[in-house]
N, C-alpha and C positions, 0 to 999 in steps of 0.2 A: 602590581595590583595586590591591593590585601585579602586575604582571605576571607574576609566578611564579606568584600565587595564582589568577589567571584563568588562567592554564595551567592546572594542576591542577583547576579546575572544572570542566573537562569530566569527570572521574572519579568526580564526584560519584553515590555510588549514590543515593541519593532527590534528586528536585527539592521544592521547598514553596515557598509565596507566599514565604516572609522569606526565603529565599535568594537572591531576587533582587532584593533591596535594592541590592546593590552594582550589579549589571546593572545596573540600572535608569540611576546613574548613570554608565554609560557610553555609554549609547546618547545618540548623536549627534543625532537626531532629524531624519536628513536625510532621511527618506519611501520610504527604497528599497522599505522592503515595502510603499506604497502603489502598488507597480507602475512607479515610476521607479528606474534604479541609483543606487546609493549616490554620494555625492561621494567617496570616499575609500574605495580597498580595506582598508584598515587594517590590514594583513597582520602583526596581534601574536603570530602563530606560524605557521609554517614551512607555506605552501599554495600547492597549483599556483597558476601568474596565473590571477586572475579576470579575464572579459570581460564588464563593463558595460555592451555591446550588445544584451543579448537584448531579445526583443519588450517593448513597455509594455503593459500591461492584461494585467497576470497576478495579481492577485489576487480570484479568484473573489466573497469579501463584497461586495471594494468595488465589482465591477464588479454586483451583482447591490441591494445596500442604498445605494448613491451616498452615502456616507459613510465618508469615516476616521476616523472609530469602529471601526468595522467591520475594518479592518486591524490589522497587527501593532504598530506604534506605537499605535493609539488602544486596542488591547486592552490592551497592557504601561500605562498611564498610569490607565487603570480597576482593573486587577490593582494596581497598587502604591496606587491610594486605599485599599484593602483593607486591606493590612498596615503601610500608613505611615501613612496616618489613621485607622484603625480604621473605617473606610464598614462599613454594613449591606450586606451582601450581599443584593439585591433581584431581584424579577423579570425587571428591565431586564438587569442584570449577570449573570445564570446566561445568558438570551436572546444578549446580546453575546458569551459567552465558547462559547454551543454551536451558533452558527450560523457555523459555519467548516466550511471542505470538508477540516480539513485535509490539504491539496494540500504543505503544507511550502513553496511557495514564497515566503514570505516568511527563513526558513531560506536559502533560497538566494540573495537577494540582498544578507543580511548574514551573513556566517560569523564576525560579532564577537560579535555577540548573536543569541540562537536565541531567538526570537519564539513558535516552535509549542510550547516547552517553556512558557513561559507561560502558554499558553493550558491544557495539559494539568494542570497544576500549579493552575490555576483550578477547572478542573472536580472535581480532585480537593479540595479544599478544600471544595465546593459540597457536594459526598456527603458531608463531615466532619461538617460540618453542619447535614445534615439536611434539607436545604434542597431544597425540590422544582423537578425535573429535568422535562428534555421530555416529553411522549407520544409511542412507547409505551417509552421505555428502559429503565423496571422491568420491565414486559413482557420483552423480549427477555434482558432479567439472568438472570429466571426460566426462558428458554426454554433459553439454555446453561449454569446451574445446574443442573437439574432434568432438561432433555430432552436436554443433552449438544448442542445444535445451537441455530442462532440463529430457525429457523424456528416450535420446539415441537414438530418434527411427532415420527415416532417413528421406531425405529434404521433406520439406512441401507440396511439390509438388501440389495435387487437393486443399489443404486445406487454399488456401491462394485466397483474394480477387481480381476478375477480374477489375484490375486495369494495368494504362498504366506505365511506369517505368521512365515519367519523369511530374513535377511539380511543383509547386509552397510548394503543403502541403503535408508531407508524410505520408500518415496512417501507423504506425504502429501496427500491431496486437498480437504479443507477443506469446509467448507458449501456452497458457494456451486456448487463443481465436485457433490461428492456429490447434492445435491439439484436443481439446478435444470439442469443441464450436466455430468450424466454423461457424456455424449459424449467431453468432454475429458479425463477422467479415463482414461476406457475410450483415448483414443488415444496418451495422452502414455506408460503402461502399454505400451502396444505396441511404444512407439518406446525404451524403457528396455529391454525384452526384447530386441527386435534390435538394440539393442547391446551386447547380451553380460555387461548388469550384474547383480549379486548382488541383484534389487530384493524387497522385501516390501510387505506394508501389514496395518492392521490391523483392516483388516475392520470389523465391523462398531462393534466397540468404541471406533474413531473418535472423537474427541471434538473439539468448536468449541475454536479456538487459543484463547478467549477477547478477542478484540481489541476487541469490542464493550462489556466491561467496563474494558479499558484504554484508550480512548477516551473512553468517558462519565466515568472518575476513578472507578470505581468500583473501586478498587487491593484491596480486601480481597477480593472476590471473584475479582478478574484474578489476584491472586497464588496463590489456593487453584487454580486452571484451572490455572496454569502447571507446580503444583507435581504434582498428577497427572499431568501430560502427561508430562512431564520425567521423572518417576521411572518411570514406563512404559515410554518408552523406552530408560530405563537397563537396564530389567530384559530388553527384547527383546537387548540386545547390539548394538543399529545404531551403525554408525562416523559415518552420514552422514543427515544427513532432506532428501529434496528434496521444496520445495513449489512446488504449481504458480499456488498464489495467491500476489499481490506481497503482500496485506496477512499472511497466512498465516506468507512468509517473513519480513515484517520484523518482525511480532509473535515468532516464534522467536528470529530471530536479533539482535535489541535490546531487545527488551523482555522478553523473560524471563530473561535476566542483569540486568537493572535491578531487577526486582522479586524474585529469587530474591536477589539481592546475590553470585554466582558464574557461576564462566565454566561453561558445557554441555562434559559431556564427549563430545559427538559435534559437529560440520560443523555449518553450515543452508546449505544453498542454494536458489536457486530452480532450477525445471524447464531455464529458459535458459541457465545456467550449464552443464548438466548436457550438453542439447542441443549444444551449441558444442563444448565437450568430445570429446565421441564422434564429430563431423564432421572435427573436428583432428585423430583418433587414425585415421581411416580406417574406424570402426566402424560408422555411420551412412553412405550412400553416396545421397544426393538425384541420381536419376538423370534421372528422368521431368520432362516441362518441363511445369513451371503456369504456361500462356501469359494474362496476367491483369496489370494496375497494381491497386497498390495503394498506401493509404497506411498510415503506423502511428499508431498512440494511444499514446505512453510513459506506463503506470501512475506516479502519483506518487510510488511506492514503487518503482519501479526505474529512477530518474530521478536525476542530478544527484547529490546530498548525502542520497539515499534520504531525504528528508523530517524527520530525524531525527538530528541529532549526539550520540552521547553519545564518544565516543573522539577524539581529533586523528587518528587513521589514517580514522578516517570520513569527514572534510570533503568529500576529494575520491574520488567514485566513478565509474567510465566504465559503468555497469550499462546506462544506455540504447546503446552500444556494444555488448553483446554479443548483444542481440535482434536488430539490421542485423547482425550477422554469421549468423548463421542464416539471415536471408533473402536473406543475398547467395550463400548455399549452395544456391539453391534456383534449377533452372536455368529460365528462361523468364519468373521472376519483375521485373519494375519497379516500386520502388521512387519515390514520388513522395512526397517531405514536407511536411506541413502549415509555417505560415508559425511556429508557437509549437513546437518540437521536442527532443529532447530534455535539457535541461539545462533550457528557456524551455518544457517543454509545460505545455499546460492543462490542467486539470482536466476531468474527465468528468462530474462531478456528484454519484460514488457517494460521496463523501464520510466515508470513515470507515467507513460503516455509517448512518451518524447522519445526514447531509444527509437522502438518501434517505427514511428512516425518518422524521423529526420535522419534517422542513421541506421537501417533495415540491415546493412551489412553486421554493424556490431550486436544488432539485437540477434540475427540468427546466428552467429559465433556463440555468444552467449547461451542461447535458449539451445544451441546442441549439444554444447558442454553439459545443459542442466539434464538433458532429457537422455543423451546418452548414460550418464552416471544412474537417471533414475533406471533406465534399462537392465545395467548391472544390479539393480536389488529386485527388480519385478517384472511381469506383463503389464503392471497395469500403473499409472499413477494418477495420485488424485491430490485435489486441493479446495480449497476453501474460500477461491476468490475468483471471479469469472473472467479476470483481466488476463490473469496467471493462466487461468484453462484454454486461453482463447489463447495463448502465446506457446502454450505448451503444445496445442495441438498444430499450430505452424511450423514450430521447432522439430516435428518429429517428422512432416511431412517435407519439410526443408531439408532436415540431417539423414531420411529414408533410416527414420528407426522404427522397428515394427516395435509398436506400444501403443496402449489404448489409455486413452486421457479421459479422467470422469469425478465426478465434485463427491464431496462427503453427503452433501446434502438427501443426493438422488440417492446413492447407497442409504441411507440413513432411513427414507422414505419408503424403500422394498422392504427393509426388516420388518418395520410398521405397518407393513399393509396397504401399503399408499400407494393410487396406478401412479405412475409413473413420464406417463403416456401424454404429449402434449401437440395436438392439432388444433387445425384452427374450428374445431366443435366446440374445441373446452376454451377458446379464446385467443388463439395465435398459433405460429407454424410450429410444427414438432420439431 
């Protein structure tokens, strides 16, 4: 493949097994995504330096199935027996290709070949043909098909923020905030009002971003989810959707221009972006001191190369940057990092949706490895995405690590002056 042409492959609107024929031979085969750096940046278009420093033992399979198999190299060389030999797609190979957290970092320590595309491009093939999938991932197809949410349960109703239903910005809250950690919902809301912004939401009509179907490859149902969502909020008139989930945001803001094949005519941001914003403009004013260490958890989606290349402006992101600035906004706050951090963090276990869901043993190996390490820097850790909080605080209660699990957001909202406090007076359970 010429180098112009692998330029341009990153523009590529659909991924498929044969298109990475050519990938295929370029990869070097020098193991970086087995958790060591690459021998060779191979800088074939124009990217910040890379630092092939970060920690080893960053790829959640291998450290969890003790096999490179299980990694991005031993996946891409199963995925091309596929389309270059014509292999049966089998039990073994849907298993290898859907026990991935993915975390993206194997993405991150090759920006020549993107590994987690791969792997996605796998799974979607797997759904081609018919070919059965984990338990329960038809289940949960059906629960944000059908019930508009990934749990089944029924509309959001108390559990969504007292917000007006037309705006300029649209908070989005997501399943995970909606149902299980309103609280967050209920505060990030609060901290969007007192800064003065145009914010809506829409209530109860809400819908799961569908990410649980763009994960699994189930691409004909991810695409019908998008294509509502999308046209919904073309029809509310929002300029900007801010989500407070990482998986939330980057299912908006990359994958439903992959599967729509056009650009959104509104923003996507997350909450933290938003956050940062309003503290720069003077609008947000963190007065009150949260005397407290802590450490952070960087979501895999707001981390490094966001998990997911599809653009050259994408490669290089500072998004775990803008979380540490929030909290260096926050006065009384100490800041202590775990030894794997942002660009080099670990995964938490929630995996997708799908660790969690189909393979609970690997996601709590994982999410004890994460919570233990954050132990050794703190009492306390915290993060930026309700998937990750909700995985963290099962990992700690699984691994019997005493640590207490808690979002930027609610810190962020004590400094301000903001209760705190969510019952069902102010709209939902506390």
């Amino acid at each position: 493949m010429s180098y112009r042409n692998y330029e341009n492959s990153f523009n590529q609107e659909r991924w498929t097994l044969e298109e990475f024929r050519d990938w295929q031979d370029m990869c070097l085969m020098c193991g970086g995504c087995t958790g060591h750096g690459p021998m060779d940046p191979h800088n074939n278009i124009e990217l910040a330096p890379y630092e092939w420093s970060g920690p080893e033992r960053r790829c959640p399979s291998i450290e969890y199935y003790k096999q490179k198999a299980f990694g991005g190299q031993g996946r891409l060389l199963n995925a091309a027996a596929i389309w270059r030999d014509g292999a049966e797609i089998t039990d073994d190979f849907v298993n290898l290709m859907y026990t991935c957290s993915s975390c993206g970092v194997c993405n991150e320590t090759c920006p020549l070949y993107q590994p987690m595309q791969v792997i996605l491009a796998a799974r979607e093939e797997i759904n081609a043909q018919g070919k059965a999938q984990p338990e329960p991932l038809p289940e949960l197809y059906n629960n944000v098909d059908e019930k508009h949410n990934l749990f089944g349960l029924e509309k959001r109703a108390k559990h969504v923020p007292d917000l007006p239903k037309t705006g300029k910005n649209l908070y989005f809250t997501g399943c995970y905030t909606s149902y299980l950690l309103p609280r967050i919902g209920y505060v990030n809301a609060e901290l969007l009002k007192r800064g003065g912004l145009d914010v809506c939401h829409m209530g109860e009509e809400e819908m799961c971003c569908g990410e649980i179907a763009r994960q699994g490859g189930n691409t004909e149902l991810f695409r019908k989810i998008a294509r509502e969502n999308v046209e919904k909020v073309k029809s509310m008139g929002v300029e900007r959707v801010i989500c407070s989930c990482a998986h939330c945001y980057k299912t908006w803001a990359k994958e439903y221009p992959w599967v729509l094949q056009e650009e959104l005519p509104f923003t996507v941001v997350h909450v933290m972006d938003v956050l940062k914003e309003l503290i720069d403009e003077g609008k947000l004013t963190p007065e009150i001191e949260v005397n407290k260490t802590v450490t952070y958890h960087d979501p895999c989606f707001l981390r490094g190369i966001n998990a997911y290349v599809t653009r050259p402006e994408d490669v290089v992101s500072n998004k775990h940057e803008v979380a540490r600035s929030v909290l260096a906004a926050i006065p009384g706050l100490e800041l202590k990092e775990m030894d794997r951090h942002g660009r080099w963090s670990y995964c938490c276990g929630g995996g997708g949706k799908i660790s969690r869901n189909c393979y609970p043993d690997f996601a709590a190996a994982t999410g004890a490895e994460r919570i233990t390490e954050a132990k050794e820097a703190a009492d306390e850790v915290i993060t930026a995405c309700p998937v990750c909080y909700n995985q963290l605080r099962y990992a700690a209660t699984e691994a019997n690590v005493d640590i207490e699990v808690g979002d930027i957001s609610v810190l962020l909202a004590k400094s301000c002056g903001i209760d705190t406090e969510y019952n069902e007076v102010k709209g939902g359970d506390k």
